[in-house]
Every structure is written in structure tokens, then in C-alpha cells.
Steps between C-alpha positions, in 0.01 A plus 500: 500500500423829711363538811146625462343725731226715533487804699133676602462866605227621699364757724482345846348622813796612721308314783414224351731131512710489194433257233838313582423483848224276436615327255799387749234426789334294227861301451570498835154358602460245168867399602551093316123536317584558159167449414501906623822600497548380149207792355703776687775715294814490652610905632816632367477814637259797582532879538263785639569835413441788668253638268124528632202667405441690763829691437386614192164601654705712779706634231193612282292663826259241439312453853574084588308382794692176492763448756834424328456121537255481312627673206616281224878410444658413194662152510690289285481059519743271316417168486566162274325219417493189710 
């Protein structure tokens, strides 16, 4: 049988805690109560890019009153079932 995974991309705000961050707190914190730990998918890896949107908007003369934190970042999550 082969290992399943499943892998999520997403545009993230480059401030903002990443996904696998929390869901390692949530580990970390739920540590010998399966009765949570059990419902959280297990992180193989995870990958941010250095693509955001407010590049493109620089790029394109488009006026963004954002600071570059706020502007979204493209991400990638792998994770596997419990």
C-alpha cells in the first residue's frame, strides 16, 4: 500500500502564523489526549514561496496601500491522515 498524502496550496498572509505552526502548538499542547490529537493530520512538510500579490501589484503600477505584510503569500501544506 502507498503512503497517502494530501498537500493544500493557499495564499497566506505573510504576517500571519502558518497553518503548521498551529497545528504543532495544537500537538504540543494536546500532548497524550488523543481524544484531540487523534482529529489532527500529521505534517509532512510545508513550503512558502516567494510569490505575493503585492509583487505583482508593484510590477503592474497598481497603487497598494498595504504594507508588504499584509500582502498575501503563496504557500504550500503537506499533510497525511492520522
Amino acid at each position: 500500500m502507498s503512503e497517502r498524502f494530501t498537500a493544500k496550496a493557499y495564499w497566506s498572509k505573510e504576517a500571519s502564523t502558518r497553518e503548521h505552526e498551529i497545528i504543532n502548538t495544537v500537538q504540543e499542547a494536546g500532548e497524550g489526549d488523543t481524544d484531540a490529537t487523534n482529529h489532527l493530520p500529521v505534517v509532512l512538510g510545508q513550503e512558502d514561496f516567494e510569490y505575493r500579490t503585492g509583487n505583482v501589484r508593484n510590477v503592474l503600477g497598481l497603487d497598494d496601500q498595504k504594507q508588504d505584510s499584509c500582502s498575501p503569500e503563496y504557500c504550500a501544506l503537506f499533510f497525511s491522515p492520522t
